[in-house]
C-alpha positions as CSV (number, residue, x, y, z in Angstrom):
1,X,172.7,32.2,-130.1
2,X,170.5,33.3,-133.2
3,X,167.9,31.2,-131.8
4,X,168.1,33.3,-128.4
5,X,168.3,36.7,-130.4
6,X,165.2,35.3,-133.0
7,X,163.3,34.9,-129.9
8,X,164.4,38.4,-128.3
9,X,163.1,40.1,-131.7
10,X,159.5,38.3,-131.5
11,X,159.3,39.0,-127.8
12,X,160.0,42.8,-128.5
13,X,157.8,42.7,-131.4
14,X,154.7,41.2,-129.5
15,X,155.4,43.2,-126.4
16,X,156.1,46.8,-128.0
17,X,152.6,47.0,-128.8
18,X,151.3,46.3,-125.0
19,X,154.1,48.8,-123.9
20,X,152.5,51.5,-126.2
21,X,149.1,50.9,-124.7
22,X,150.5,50.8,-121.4
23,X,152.1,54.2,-121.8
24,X,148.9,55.6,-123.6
25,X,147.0,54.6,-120.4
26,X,149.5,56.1,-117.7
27,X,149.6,59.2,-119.9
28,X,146.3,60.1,-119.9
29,X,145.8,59.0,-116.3
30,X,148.8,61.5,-115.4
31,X,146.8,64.0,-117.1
32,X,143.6,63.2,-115.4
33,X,145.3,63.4,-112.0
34,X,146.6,66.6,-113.1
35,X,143.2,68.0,-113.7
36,X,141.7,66.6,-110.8
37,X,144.4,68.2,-108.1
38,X,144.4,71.9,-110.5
39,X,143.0,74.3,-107.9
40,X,140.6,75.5,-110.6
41,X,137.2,73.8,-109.7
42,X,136.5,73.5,-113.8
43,X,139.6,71.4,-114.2
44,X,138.7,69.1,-111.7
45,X,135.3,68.6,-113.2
46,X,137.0,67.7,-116.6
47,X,139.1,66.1,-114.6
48,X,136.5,63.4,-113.3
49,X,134.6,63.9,-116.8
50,X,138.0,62.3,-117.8
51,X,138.0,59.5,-115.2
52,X,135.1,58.2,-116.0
53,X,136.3,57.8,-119.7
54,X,138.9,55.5,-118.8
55,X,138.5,51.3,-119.1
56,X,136.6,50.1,-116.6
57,X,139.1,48.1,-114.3
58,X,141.4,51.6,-114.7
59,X,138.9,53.1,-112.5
60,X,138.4,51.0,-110.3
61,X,142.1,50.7,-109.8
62,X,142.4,53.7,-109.0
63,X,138.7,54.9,-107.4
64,X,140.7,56.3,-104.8
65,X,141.7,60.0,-106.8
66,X,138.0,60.6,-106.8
67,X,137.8,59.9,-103.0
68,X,139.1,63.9,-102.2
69,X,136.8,65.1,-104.3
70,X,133.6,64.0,-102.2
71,X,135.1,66.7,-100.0
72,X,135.5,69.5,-102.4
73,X,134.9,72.5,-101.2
74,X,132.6,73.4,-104.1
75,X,129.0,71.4,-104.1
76,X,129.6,71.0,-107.9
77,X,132.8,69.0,-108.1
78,X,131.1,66.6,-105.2
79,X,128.1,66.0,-107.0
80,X,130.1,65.3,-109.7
81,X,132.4,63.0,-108.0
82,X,129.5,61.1,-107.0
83,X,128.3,60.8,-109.9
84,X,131.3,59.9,-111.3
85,X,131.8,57.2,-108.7
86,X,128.3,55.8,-110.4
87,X,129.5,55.8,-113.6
88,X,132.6,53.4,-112.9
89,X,131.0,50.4,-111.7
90,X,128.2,50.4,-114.2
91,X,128.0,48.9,-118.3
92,X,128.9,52.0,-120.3
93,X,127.3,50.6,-123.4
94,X,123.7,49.7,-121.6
95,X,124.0,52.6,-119.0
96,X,122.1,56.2,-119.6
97,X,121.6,58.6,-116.5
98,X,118.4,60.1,-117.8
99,X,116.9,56.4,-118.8
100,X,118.0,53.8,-117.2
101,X,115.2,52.8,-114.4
102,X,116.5,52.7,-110.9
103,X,115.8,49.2,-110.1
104,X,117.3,48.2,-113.3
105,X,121.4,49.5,-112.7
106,X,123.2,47.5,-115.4
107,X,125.7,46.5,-113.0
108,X,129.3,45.2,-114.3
109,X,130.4,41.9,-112.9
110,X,131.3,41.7,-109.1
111,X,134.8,40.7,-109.9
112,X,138.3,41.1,-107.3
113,X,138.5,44.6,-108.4
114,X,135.1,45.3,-108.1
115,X,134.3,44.7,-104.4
116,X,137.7,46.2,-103.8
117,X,136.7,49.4,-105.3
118,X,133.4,49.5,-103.7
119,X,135.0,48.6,-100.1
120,X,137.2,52.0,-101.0
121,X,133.9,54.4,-101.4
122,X,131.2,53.2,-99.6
123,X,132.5,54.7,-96.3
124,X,132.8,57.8,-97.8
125,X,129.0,57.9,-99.4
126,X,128.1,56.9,-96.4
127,X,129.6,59.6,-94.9
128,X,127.5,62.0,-97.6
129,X,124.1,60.3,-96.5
130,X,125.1,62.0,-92.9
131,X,126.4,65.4,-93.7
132,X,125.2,66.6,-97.5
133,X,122.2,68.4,-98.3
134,X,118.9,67.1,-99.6
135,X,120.0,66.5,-103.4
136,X,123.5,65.3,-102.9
137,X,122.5,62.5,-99.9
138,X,120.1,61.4,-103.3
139,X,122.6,61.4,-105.3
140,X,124.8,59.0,-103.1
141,X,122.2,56.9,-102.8
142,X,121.7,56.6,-106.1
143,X,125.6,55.9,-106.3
144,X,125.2,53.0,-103.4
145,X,122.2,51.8,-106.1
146,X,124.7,51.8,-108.7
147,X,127.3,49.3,-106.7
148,X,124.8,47.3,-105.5
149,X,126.3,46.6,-102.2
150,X,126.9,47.7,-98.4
151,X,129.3,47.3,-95.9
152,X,128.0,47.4,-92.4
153,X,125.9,50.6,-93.0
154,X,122.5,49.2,-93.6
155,X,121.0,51.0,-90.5
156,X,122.3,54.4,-92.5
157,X,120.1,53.9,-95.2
158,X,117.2,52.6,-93.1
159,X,116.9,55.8,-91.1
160,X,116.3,57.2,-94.3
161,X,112.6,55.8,-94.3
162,X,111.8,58.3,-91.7
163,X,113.0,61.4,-93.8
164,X,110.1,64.1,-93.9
165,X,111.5,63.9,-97.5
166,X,109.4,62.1,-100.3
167,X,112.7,62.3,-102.5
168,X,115.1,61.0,-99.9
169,X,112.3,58.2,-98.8
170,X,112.1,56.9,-102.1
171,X,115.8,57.3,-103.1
172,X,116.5,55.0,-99.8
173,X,114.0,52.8,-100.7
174,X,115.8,52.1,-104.4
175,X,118.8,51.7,-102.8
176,X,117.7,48.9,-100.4
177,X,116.2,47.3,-103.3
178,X,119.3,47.1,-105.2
179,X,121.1,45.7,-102.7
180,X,119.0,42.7,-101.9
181,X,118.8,40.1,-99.6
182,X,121.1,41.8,-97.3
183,X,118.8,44.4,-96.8
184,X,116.1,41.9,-95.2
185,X,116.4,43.8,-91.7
186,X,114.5,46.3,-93.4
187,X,111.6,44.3,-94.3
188,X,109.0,45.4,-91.3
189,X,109.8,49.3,-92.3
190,X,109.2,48.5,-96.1
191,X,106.2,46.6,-95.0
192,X,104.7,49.4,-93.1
193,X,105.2,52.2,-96.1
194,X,103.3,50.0,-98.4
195,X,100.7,50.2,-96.5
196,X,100.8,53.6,-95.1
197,X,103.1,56.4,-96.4
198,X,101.5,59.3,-97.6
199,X,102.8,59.6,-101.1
200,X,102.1,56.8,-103.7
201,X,105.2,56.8,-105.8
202,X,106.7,56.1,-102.4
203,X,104.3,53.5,-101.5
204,X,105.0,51.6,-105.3
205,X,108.7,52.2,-104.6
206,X,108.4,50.2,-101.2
207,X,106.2,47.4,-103.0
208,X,109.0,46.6,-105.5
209,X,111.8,46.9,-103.1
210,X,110.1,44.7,-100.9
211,X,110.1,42.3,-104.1
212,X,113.6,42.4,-105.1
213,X,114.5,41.7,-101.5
214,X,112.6,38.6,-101.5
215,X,114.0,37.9,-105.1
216,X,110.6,38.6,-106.6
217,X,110.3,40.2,-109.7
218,X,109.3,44.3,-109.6
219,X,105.9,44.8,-110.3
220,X,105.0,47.5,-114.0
221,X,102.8,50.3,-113.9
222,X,100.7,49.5,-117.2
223,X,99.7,53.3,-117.5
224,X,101.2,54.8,-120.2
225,X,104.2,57.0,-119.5
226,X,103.3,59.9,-120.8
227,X,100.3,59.7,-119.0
228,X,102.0,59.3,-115.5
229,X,104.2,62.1,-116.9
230,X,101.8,64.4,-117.5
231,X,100.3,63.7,-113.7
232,X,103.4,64.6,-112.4
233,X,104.3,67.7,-114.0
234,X,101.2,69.4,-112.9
235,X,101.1,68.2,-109.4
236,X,101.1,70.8,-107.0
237,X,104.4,69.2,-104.9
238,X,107.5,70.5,-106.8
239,X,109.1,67.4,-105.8
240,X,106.8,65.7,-107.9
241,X,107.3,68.2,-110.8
242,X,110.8,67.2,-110.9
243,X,110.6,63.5,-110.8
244,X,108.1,64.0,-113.6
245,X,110.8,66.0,-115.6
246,X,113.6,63.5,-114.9
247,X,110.1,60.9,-116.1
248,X,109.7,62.6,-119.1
249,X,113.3,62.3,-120.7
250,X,112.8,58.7,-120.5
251,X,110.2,58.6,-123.1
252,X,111.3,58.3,-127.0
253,X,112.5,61.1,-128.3
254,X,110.0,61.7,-130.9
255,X,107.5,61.8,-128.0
256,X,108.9,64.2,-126.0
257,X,109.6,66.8,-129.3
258,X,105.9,66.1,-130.0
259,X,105.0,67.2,-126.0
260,X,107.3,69.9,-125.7
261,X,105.2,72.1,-124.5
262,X,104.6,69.9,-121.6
263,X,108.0,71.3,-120.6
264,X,107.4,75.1,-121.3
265,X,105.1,76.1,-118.1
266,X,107.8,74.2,-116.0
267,X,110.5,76.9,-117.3
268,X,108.9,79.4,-115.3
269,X,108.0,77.5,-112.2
270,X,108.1,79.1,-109.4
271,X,110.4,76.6,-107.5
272,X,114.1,77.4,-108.8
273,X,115.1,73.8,-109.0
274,X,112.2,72.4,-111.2
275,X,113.2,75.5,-113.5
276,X,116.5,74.2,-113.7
277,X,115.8,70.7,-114.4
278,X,113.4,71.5,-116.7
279,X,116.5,74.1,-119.1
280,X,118.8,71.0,-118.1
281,X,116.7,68.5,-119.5
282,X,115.2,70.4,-122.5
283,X,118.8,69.6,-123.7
284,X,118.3,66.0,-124.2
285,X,115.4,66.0,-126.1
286,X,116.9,67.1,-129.0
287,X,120.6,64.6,-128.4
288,X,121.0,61.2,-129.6
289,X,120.6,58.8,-126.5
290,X,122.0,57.2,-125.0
291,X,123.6,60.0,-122.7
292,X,126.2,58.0,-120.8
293,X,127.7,60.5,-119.2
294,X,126.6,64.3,-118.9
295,X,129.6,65.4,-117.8
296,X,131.5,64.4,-120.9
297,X,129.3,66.1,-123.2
298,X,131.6,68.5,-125.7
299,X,129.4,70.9,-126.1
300,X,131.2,72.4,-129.4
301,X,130.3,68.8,-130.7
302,X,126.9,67.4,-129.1
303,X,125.2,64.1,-130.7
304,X,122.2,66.1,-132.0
305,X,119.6,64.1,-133.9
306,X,118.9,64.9,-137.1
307,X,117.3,67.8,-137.5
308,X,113.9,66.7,-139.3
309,X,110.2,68.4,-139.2
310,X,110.1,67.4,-135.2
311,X,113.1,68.4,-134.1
312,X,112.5,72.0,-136.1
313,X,109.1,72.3,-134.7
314,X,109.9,71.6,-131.0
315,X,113.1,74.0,-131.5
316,X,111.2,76.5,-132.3
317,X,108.7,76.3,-129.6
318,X,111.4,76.2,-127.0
319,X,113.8,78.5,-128.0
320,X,111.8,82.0,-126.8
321,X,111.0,80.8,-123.6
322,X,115.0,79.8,-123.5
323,X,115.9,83.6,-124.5
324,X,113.2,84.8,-121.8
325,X,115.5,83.0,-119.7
326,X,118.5,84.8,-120.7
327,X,116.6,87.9,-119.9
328,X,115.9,86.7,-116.2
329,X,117.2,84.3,-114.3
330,X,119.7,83.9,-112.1
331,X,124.0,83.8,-113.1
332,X,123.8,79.6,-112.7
333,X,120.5,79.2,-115.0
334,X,121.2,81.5,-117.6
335,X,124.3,79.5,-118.0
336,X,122.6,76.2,-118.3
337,X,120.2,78.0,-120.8
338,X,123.2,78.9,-123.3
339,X,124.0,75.3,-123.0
340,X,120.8,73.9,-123.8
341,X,120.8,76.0,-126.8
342,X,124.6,75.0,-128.0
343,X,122.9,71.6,-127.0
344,X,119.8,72.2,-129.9
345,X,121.6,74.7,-132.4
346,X,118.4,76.1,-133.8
347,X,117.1,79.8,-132.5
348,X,115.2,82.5,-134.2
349,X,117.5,84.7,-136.3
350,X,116.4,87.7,-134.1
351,X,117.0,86.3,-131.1
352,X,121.1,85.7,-131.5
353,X,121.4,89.3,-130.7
354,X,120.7,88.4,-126.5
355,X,123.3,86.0,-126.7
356,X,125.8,88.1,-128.5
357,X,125.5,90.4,-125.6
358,X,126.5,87.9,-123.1
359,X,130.5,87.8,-125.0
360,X,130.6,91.3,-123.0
361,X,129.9,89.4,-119.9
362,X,132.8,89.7,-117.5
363,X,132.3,86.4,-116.2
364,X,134.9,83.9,-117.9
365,X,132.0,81.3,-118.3
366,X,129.5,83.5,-119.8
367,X,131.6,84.8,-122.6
368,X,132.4,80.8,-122.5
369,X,129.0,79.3,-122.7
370,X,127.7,81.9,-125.4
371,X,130.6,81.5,-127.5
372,X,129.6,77.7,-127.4
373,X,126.1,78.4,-128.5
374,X,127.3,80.8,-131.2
375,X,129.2,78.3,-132.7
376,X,126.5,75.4,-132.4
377,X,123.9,78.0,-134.5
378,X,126.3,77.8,-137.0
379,X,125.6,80.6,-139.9
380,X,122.7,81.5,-138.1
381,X,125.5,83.3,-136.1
382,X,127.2,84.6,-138.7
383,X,126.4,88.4,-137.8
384,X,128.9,87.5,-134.4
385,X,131.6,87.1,-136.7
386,X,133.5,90.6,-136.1
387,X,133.1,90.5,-132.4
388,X,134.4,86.8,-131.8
389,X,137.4,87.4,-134.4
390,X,137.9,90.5,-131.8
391,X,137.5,87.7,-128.9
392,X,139.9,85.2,-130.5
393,X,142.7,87.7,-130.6
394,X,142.0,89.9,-127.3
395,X,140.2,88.4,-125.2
396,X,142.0,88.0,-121.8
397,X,141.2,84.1,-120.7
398,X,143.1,81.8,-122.9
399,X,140.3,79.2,-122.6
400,X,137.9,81.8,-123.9
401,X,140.3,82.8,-126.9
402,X,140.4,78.9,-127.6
403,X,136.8,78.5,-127.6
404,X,136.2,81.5,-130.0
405,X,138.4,79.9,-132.4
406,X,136.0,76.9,-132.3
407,X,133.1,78.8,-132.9
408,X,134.5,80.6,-135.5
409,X,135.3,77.5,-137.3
410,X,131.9,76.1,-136.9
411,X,130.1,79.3,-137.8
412,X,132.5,79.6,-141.3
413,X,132.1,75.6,-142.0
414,X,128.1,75.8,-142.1
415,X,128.4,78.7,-144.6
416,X,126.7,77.5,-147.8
C-alpha cells in the first residue's frame, strides 16, 4: 500500500509539471482563437501575430484556424494569414523575412505533422494563385516556397510563367525551384526563359531554378550587393525599384545607415507602392535583425540597435523626409510613417509638433500610431505630456487610453 501511494506521489510530482505546460499552451491558444474569430480585423491580425508565436508542431496542429482567414474580407488579415502560414513551417531561429534569400527557405523537417499541415493549406494557396491580386498571388507563392511542396497543382504554378508580370514570373519561378524534382514537367518552359524572357533578374531566376531542379547547386552573382542595389532602385520599372528596396534590407546594417540616402528619392516615388516599401523598410534599418516576424513587432518595445554615430546620422537624414510624409500622403502611409519613426525613436525636436497633431486625429489608429511614436522619442516628447495625460483619462477607445499610458511611461522613464 505505501509502495502504491509512494509511487502515486512521484507520478503526480513528475506529471504536475507537464499538466502546467499543457494548460499554459491551451490557454494561450484559447486566447489566440479568440482573437482570430473577434469581428475586429486588428484582433485577428494579433490574432495570427500570436499563432505564429506558438511551438512549431502547435501550429501545425492546428494550421487549420488560419485557413478562414485566407478568406477575410479585408486584404490585410489575408496577407497576413499567408504570411503567417510561411512563418509556421519554417526555422524561427535561422528564418528573417527581409533576409533570408528565396532559394534558401530554412525549411523545418518534413516530419508526420508536417506534410499533414501542408496537405491542409496548399489547396487553399492554391486557390489565392487563381483569385487574389498581383501582390497577394506573390505572396502565396512565396508561402508554397516556404513548404517546399505541392499536391497535384504543379500546372497552377506553371501558367504563372506566362504572367505579363515580371514579379509574378519570377515569384513562380522560385517556387518551382524550391520544390524540386517534382517540378521537372516544367523544365522545357524554364529552358525557354533562360534563354529568352525579356527581364534579366527573370532570366537568372530561371537559370537557378532550372539548377535546383536538376539538384545542381544555384549559381552567385559575384557583383557586389550594393552595387546591384543601387541598379535597381534607379531603374525606370517600379517593379524593379521595389525588389531593389526589399534587396537593400538584406545588406548589413551598418551599410544601409551609411546609404540611406539611397532610400530618400524612393520616398517620394511616384508609384504608391515603392513609396510604401520604401517608409516600411526604412524601419528595419535601424532594428536588430533578425526580423522573424513583422507582424509581432511591439512597437512600444522595438529591438533598436544601439544608437551610435551611424544610427544618429542616418536618423537624422531620414526623419524630414518621414515628417514630409506626414504632411502628405495618404491615411495608410502616414500610418506606416508613425511606425517607422516609433521604429527609429530619434526626430528633430521641432518636428514632434506634426505628430502631436495627429492625437486629434479621429481615427482610432492615428491617435494610436502617434501615441506609439511619442513614447519611442522618449523625452524628446516630453512637451506631449499634458495632452496624452488628457488622452489617458478621456480618451474614448480603451486601446488608445492603454497605449497613452505606455507612452507616458516611456517618455517619464527617459527623463534624465
Amino acid at each position: 500500500m505505501k509502495k502504491k501511494k509512494l509511487l502515486f506521489i512521484l507520478l503526480t510530482v513528475l506529471l504536475i509539471p507537464v499538466l502546467d505546460i499543457r494548460k499554459g499552451i491551451c490557454n494561450e491558444l484559447n486566447k489566440c482563437i479568440k482573437l482570430l474569430r473577434s469581428s475586429d480585423s486588428q484582433k485577428r491580425m494579433y490574432g495570427l501575430a500570436a499563432f505564429t508565436k506558438f511551438d512549431r508542431k502547435v501550429s501545425h496542429k492546428n494550421i487549420g484556424l488560419i485557413i478562414p482567414l485566407l478568406y477575410d474580407k479585408v486584404e490585410g488579415v489575408r496577407d497576413g494569414a499567408i504570411y503567417s502560414i510561411r512563418v509556421v513551417f519554417l526555422e524561427p531561429s535561422k528564418y528573417n523575412v527581409l533576409r533570408t534569400p528565396h532559394f534558401q527557405m530554412p525549411r523545418l523537417e518534413k516530419d508526420d505533422e508536417y506534410i499533414k499541415a501542408a496537405e491542409q493549406v496548399l489547396p487553399h494557396l492554391i486557390e489565392k494563385l487563381k483569385n487574389e491580386k498581383e501582390s497577394l498571388q506573390n505572396k502565396a507563392l512565396m508561402t508554397i516556397v516556404a513548404i517546399g511542396m505541392i499536391d497535384n497543382n504543379l500546372d497552377v504554378i506553371i501558367e504563372k510563367l506566362d504572367s505579363e508580370s515580371e514579379n509574378v514570373r519570377y515569384h513562380a519561378l522560385v517556387a518551382l525551384g524550391n520544390i524540386g524534382k517534382e517540378s521537372k514537367k516544367a523544365i522545357p518552359k524554364i529552358e525557354d526563359m533562360i534563354k529568352n524572357d525579356e527581364s534579366r533578374p527573370v532570366r537568372d531566376t530561371a537559370e537557378n531554378a532550372l539548377r535546383l531542379i536538376l539538384g545542381l547547386d544555384i549559381i552567385i552573382d559575384n557583383r557586389s550587393e550594393l552595387d546591384k542595389c543601387v541598379e535597381r532602385l534607379q531603374n525606370k520599372d517600379p517593379k524593379h525599384r521595389y525588389q531593389g528596396l526589399l534587396a537593400f534590407i538584406r545588406l548589413d546594417r551598418k551599410t544601409c545607415q551609411e546609404n540611406i540616402e539611397l532610400i530618400i528619392p524612393l520616398l517620394y516615388d511616384e508609384d504608391e507602392g515603392v513609396r510604401k516599401t520604401a517608409i516600411d523598410i526604412s524601419q528595419y534599418i535601424f532594428l536588430k535583425p533578425p526580423v522573424n516576424n513583422f507582424l509581432a513587432i511591439t512597437f512600444l518595445r522595438p529591438p533598436r540597435l544601439e544608437k551610435d554615430a551611424a544610427y544618429i546620422k542616418a536618423a537624422k537624414l531620414l526623419s524630414p523626409h518621414l515628417i514630409a510624409k506626414l504632411k502628405t500622403e495618404s491615411e495608410l502611409l502616414q500610418l506606416n510613417t508613425l511606425l517607422t519613426i516609433a521604429c527609429i525613436g530619434v526626430i528633430d525636436n521641432n518636428d514632434v509638433d506634426v505628430i502631436i497633431e495627429k492625437l486629434g486625429s479621429a481615427n482610432n489608429k492615428f491617435r494610436t500610431y502617434a501615441l506609439l511614436a511619442l513614447g519611442n522619442l522618449g523625452k524628446e516628447a516630453q512637451k506631449a505630456i499634458p495632452r496624452i495625460e488628457d488622452m489617458m483619462k478621456n480618451d474614448e477607445s480603451n486601446l488608445v487610453r492603454d497605449v497613452a499610458k505606455n507612452a507616458l511611461m516611456m517618455i517619464s522613464e527617459d527623463q534624465p
